[in-house]
Every structure is written in C-alpha cells, then in structure tokens.
C-alpha positions as CSV (number, residue, x, y, z in Angstrom):
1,X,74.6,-26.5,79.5
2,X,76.6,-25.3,76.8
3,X,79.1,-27.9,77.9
4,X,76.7,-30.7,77.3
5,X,75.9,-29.1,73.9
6,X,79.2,-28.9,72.9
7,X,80.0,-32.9,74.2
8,X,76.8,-33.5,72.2
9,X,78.9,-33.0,69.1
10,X,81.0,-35.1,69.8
11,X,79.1,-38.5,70.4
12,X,78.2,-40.5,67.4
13,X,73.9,-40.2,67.7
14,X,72.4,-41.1,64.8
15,X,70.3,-37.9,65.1
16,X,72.7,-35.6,63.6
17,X,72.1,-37.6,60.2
18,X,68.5,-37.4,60.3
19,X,66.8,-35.6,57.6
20,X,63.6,-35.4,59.9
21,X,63.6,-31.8,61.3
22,X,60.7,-32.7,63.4
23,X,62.2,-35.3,65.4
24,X,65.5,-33.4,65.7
25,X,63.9,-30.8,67.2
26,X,61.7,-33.0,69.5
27,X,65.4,-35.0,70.5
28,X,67.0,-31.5,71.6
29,X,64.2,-30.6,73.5
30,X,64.4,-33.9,75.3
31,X,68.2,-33.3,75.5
32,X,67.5,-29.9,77.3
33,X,64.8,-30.9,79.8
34,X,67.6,-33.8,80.9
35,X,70.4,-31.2,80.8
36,X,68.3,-28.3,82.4
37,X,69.4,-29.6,86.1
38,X,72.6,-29.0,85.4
39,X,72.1,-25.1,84.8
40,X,71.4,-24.7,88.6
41,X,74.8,-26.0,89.5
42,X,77.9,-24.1,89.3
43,X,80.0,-25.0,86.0
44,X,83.0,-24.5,84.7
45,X,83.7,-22.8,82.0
46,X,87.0,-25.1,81.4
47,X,85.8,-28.7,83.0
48,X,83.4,-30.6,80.3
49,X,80.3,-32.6,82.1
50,X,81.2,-36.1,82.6
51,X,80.8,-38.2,79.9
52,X,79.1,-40.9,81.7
53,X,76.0,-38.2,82.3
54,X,76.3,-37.1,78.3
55,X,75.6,-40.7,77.5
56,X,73.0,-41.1,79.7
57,X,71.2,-38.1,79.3
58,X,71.6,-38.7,75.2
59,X,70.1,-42.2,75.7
60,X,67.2,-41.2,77.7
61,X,66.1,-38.2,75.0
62,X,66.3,-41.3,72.4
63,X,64.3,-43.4,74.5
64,X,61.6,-40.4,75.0
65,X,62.1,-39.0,71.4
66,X,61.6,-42.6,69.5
67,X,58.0,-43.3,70.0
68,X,57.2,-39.9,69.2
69,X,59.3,-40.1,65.8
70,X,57.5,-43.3,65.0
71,X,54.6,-41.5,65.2
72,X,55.5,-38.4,63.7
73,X,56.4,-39.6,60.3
74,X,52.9,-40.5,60.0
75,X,51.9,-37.0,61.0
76,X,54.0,-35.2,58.8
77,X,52.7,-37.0,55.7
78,X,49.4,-35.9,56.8
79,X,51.0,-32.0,57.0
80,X,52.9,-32.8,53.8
81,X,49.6,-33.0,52.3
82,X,47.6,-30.9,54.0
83,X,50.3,-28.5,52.8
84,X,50.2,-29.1,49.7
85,X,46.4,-28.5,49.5
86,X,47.2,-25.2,51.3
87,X,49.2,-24.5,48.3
88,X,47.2,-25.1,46.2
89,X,44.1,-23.2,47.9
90,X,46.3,-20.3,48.4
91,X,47.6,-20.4,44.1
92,X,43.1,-20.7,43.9
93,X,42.9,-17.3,46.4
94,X,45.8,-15.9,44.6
95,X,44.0,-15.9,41.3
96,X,40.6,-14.9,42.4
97,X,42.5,-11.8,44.5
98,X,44.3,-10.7,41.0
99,X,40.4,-11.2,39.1
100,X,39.0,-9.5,41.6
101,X,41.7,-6.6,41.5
102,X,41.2,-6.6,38.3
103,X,37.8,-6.6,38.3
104,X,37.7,-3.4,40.8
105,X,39.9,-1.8,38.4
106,X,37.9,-2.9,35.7
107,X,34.6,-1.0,38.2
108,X,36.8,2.2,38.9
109,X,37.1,2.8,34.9
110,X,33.5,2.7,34.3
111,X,33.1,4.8,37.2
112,X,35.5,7.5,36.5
113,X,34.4,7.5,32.3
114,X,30.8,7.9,34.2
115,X,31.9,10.7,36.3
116,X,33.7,12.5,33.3
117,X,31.1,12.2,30.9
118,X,27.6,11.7,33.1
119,X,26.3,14.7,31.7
120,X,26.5,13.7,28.1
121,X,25.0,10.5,28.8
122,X,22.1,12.5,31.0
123,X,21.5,14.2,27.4
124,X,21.6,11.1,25.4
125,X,19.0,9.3,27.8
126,X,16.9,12.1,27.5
127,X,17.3,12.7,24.1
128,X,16.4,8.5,23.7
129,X,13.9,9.1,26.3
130,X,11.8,12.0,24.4
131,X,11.9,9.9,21.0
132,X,10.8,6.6,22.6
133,X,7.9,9.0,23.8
134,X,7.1,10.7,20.6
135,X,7.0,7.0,18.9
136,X,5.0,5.8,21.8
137,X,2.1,8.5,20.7
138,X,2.6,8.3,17.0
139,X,1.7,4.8,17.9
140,X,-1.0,6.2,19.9
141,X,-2.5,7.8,16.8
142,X,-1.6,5.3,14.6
143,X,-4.1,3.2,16.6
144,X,-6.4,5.1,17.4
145,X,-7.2,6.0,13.6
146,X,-7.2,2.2,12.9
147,X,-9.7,1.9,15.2
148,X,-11.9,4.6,13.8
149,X,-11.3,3.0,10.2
150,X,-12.2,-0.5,11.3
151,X,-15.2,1.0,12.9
152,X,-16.2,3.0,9.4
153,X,-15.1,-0.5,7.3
154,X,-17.4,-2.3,9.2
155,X,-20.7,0.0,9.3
156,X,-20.4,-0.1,5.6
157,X,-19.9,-3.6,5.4
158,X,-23.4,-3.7,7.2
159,X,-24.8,-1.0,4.6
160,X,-23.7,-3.2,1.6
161,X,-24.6,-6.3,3.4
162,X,-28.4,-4.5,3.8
163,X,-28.1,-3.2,-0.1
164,X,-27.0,-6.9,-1.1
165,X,-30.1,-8.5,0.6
166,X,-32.5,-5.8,-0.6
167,X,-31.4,-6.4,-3.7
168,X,-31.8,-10.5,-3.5
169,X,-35.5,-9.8,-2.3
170,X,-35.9,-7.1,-5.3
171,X,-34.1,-8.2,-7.9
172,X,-36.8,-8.4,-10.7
173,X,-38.4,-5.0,-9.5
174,X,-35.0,-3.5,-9.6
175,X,-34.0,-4.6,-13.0
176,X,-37.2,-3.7,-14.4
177,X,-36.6,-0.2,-12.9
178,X,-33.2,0.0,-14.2
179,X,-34.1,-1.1,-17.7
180,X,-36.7,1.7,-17.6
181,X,-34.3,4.5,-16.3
182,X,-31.7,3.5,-18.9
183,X,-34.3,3.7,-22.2
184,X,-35.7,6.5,-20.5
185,X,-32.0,7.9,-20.4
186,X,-31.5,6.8,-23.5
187,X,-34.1,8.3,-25.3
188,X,-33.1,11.8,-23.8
189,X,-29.7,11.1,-24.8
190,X,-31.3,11.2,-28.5
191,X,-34.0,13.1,-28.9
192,X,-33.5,16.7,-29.3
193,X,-34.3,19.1,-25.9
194,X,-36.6,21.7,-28.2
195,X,-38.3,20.3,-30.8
196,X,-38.4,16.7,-29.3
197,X,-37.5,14.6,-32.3
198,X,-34.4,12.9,-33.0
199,X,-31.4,14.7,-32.6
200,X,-28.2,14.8,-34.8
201,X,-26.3,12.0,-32.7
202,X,-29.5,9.8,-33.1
203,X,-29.2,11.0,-36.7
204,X,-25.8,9.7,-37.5
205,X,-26.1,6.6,-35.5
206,X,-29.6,5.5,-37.6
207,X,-28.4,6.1,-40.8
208,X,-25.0,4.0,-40.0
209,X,-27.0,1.5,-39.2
210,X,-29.0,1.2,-42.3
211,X,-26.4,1.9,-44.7
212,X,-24.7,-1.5,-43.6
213,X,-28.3,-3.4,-43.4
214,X,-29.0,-1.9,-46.8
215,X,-26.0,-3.0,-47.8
216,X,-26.2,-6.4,-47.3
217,X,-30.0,-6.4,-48.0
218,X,-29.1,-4.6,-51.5
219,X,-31.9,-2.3,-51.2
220,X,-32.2,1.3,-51.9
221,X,-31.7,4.0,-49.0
222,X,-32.6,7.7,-49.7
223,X,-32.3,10.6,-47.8
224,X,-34.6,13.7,-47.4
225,X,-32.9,17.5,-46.2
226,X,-35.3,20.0,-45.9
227,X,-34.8,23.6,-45.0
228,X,-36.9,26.4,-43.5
229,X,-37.0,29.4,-46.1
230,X,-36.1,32.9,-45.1
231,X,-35.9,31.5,-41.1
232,X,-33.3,34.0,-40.2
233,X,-35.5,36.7,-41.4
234,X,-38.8,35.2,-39.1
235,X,-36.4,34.8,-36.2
236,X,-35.8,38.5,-36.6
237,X,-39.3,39.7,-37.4
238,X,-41.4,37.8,-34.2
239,X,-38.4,36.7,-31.9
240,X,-36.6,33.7,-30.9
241,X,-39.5,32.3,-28.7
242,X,-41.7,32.4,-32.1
243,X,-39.0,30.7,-33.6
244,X,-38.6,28.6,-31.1
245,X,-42.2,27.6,-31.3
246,X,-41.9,27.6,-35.4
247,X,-39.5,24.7,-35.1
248,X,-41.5,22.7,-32.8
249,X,-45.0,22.7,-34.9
250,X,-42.6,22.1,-38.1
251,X,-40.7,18.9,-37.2
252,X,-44.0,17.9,-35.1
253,X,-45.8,17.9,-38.8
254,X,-42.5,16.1,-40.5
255,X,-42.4,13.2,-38.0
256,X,-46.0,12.4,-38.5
257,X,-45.6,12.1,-42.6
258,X,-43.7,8.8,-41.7
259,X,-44.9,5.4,-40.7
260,X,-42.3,2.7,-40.8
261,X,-40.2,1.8,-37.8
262,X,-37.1,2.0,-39.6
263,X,-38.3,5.7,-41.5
264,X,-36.5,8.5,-39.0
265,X,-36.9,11.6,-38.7
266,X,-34.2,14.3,-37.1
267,X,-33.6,17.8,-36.4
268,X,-30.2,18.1,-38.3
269,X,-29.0,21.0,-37.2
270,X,-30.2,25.0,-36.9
271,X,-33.7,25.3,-38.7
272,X,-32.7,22.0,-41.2
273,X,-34.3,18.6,-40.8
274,X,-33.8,15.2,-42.2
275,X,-35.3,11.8,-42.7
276,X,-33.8,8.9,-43.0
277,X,-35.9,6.2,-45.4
278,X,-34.1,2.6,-45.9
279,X,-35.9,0.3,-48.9
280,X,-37.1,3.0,-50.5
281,X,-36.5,4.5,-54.1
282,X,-36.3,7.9,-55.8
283,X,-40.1,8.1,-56.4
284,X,-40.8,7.0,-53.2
285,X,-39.1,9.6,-51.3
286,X,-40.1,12.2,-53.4
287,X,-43.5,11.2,-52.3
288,X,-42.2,11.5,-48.6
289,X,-41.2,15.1,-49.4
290,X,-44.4,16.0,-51.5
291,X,-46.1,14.9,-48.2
292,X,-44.1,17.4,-45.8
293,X,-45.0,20.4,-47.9
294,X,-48.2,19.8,-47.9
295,X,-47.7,19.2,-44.1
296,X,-46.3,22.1,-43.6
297,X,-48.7,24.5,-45.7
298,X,-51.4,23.2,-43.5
299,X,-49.6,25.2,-40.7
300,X,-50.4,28.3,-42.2
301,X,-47.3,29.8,-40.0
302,X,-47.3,33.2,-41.0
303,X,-44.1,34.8,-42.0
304,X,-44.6,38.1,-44.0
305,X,-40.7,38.4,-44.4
306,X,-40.8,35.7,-47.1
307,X,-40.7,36.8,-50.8
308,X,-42.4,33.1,-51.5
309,X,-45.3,32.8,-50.1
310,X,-46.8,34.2,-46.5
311,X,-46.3,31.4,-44.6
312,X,-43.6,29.1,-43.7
313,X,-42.4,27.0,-46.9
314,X,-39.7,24.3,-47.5
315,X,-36.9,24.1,-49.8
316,X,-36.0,20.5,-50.1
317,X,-33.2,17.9,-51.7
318,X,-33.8,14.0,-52.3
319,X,-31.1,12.1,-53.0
320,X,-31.4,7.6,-53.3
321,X,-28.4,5.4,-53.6
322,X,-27.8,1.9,-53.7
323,X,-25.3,1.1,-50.3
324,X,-22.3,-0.6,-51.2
325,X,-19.2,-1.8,-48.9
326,X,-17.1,0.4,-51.1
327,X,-19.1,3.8,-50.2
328,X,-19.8,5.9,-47.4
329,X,-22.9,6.6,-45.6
330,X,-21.1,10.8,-45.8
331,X,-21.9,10.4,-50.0
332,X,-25.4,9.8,-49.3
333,X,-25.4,13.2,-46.8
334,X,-23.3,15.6,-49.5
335,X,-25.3,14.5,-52.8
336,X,-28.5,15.1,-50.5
337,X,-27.1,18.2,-49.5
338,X,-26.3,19.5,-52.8
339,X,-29.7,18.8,-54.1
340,X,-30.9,21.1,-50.9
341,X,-28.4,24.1,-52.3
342,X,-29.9,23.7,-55.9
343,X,-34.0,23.9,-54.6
344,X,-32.7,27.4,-52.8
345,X,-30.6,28.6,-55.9
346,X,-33.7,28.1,-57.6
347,X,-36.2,30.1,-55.6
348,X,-37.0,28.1,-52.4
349,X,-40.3,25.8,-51.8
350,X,-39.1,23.1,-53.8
351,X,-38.1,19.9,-54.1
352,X,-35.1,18.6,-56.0
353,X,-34.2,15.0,-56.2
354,X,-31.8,12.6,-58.4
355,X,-30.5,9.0,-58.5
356,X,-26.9,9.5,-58.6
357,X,-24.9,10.1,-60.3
358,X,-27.5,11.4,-62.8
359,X,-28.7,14.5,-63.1
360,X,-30.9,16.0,-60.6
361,X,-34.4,16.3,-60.9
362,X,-36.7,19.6,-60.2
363,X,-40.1,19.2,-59.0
C-alpha cells in the first residue's frame, strides 16, 4: 500500500492541484478502498505495484470521487455559510458570556459590600424605619385634631346660622332692645353713682357742646359753681353716710331749680356742684343761684359745726361770657371759679357774680 501511495505521486492527477480539501479527501479514500486488496498480498518492499493497476485504480477513485465532488461544492457553500453564522452566533455568545461575567462580578460586589457592612445598613433601615413611624402618627394626630376642629367649625357655623335667623325674624325687637340698653348704658356712663345727677364727664362734654353752639348762635352762656360750707366739718360731726345722704337731698333740690333742656346740672367734684345755662345773662343766672339758696334753706339740714347759719348754706360764684372761636370753654370754668373763692373769702352763703372782665359783683 505504501507502494501505491508513493506511485500516486508520481502520476499527473489533477487532484493534487485541487484546492477542495473535501474532495481530496473523498479521492484518497476511494484510492484506499481500491488499494486495500493489495495489503493482503505479500509486497515488496523494493518491487513498485504495476503501473497498469496504479492507473486503473486512480481512474476508478475519479470515476467514484466525481459525482460526489460535483455535489459537494454545493454542500460546502451551504457549510461555508452555515459556518459563518456559527461565527457569528458564537462572537453573539461570546459577548453575552463576558456581560454576564461581568454582570456576576458586578452581583458578587454588592454581595460582599452587603456582607461587610449589613449591619450598618440593618441600623439605617431601622433608624428610617422608626422615623417613617413617628411621621406616620404625627400624621395621625395631625388628623385626628383636624377632625375634631372641623367638627367644632361646623357646630358653630350651625350656632351662628341659628343667631343669624333669629335675628332676621327679630330684627326690630332686637334693635329696639339694643337702643334701649345703649341709652340706658349711656346714661350710667354720665350720671354720677351717689347723688344721681350728672357727673363731671357729662359735665365737660355739655358745656363743650354749648360753648360752640353759643358761639355760633352769639348768645350769652354762664356758669354757676356752688359750694357746701363747712362740709368737711359735717362729714366729721355725723359721719360719712350723713354726708353721703347731705349730697344727695342737695343736688336733688339744685336739679329741680332748672327747667330748660339745655340748663344742666352736675356734681363737679367732692361736695361742689355746677350748672351749666346757655342763652342766658348775668341777671339771669344770678336768678338761678338766688333760687338754689332758697332751695337749699328749705332743707333745713342741720349742721351745728357751721359758724353761718345751723343748717347747710351755699357759697356760690356766677360768672357770663359771650363764646367766641378765639376762647376756651376752661375761661368760662376759672373766672367762675374765682368768683366761688371770693363768696368764701367773704364769709360763705353768698353769691358773687360778674360779666367779665369787669369787676365782680357781691350779692
């Protein structure tokens, strides 16, 4: 056989200078099943096969191997292609082996950060875990008092929805009773708490008033002080309940020597009164005043400390001006107020009066 091999070399087949390494391959094996009787006879080592069976057994592996050559090409372009899409699968499983080993390496990492620092991550969960609860029951609160506010917003929406139609149905009777209650409270609010009469705010507000009417009317507005003598001494000789009772009968007896809605009468302070007389002159309020002493003798208060008579007595200063928008209702009050000094300077139970700025005038 190795003979035959060797005298294959030497023939001129158009095998050797194939390039198709399938069909060379399928030739020699055609060669060797033709050759293979010869391996069971006895060969020499030196003596070559004869040519004649070379040529022979050549041509019948060409006449075997050419059909299957012709068909083989065909086959091989199938392989060259189904190789190629081999390759190209295996590049496609190459790649997703190296993402997926990178991937695993990618997985190990997180597993061995995980392992070193699990417990620090336990305590941050936890940690996250307790405030989402705490916010979770501040919310809790939170809504429950919302609830509890709506609630109280909406019973007393019903209350002033109830006090709204009451007063639509009661309107009139309400404002009436309101309009009551505030000259009621108005009234208190100027009428002093003993004796019952106006008080000094009252006082101050009246005579304002008049002083501008005056003013613009041009009409005379005088002022009467009055004082009770030797009160101090009576306070100390029957008590301060007989006083008390002293300076209720006295301005009850000085508010009823006036008649006109615009004449005022006032407790101005202590154990002093005043009165308040717009368009009226100097002889007219001296009148006024002549009619309060009288008032007060009437009385017959008794009062034993006084070294001018044994009852009560008044010293008392008139003063009259003419407003102008260039004087103060306070000049009225001090020229009064002197005239007052003067009547107890001169013995008490008198009356002084004077048109200013003359001279005053003793009665």
């Amino acid at each position: 056989m190795v003979r035959a091999i060797e005298g294959l070399s030497t023939v001129k087949l158009w095998v050797v200078y194939s390039s198709n390494r399938l069909f060379l391959l399928q030739f020699l094996r055609a060669c060797f099943r033709k050759l293979q009787p010869l391996s069971h006879q006895p060969c020499d080592p030196e003596t070559p096969p004869p040519a004649s069976l070379i040529s022979t057994t050549v041509y019948r592996a060409e006449a075997e191997c050419s059909p299957v050559a012709e068909h083989s090409e065909a086959e091989i372009d199938h392989d060259d292609s189904r190789e190629e899409k081999l390759v190209a699968e295996l590049d496609a499983l190459r790649q997703e082996v190296q993402r997926l080993q990178q991937a695993n390496r990618d997985l190990y990492l997180s597993l061995a950060t995980t392992a070193e620092h699990g417990d620090l991550i336990e305590a941050q969960l936890q940690q996250t875990n307790e405030q989402l609860q705490a916010e979770v029951e501040e919310r809790k609160r939170a809504q429950a008092t919302l609830k509890a506010l709506i609630k109280a917003i909406s019973k007393r929406k019903d209350d002033l929805e109830i006090v709204v139609q009451t007063i639509m149905e009661h309107g009139d009777v309400m404002d009436t009773q309101w309009s009551l209650k505030l000259t009621e409270i108005n009234k208190i609010a100027s009428l002093d708490a003993l004796t019952e009469i106006a008080n000094r705010r009252r006082f101050d507000e009246h005579l304002e008033y008049q002083w501008k009417q005056m003013t613009r009317e041009r009409s005379p507005l005088a002022l009467i002080l009055c004082d009770i003598d030797r009160f101090k001494q009576f306070n100390d000789a029957y008590g301060h309940l007989a006083g008390d009772d002293c300076l209720q009968r006295v301005a009850s007896a000085l508010n009823h020597c006036v008649n006109r809605p615009s004449d005022l009468v006032a407790r101005f302070g202590g154990e002093e009164f005043a009165a308040v007389l717009p368009q009226t002159d100097l002889e007219g309020a001296i009148r006024v005043a002549e009619r309060m002493q009288r008032a007060i003798a009437r009385l017959q208060i008794d009062h034993p400390q006084s070294l001018v008579s044994p009852f009560v007595t008044l010293s008392i200063g008139v003063a009259c001006v003419m407003p102008a928008s260039d004087l103060s209702s306070e000049e009225l009050i001090h020229l009064a107020d002197q005239h007052l000094y003067l009547a107890k300077q001169q013995g008490r139970n008198q009356i002084i009066a004077a048109l200013a700025p003359s001279y005053p005038t003793v009665l």
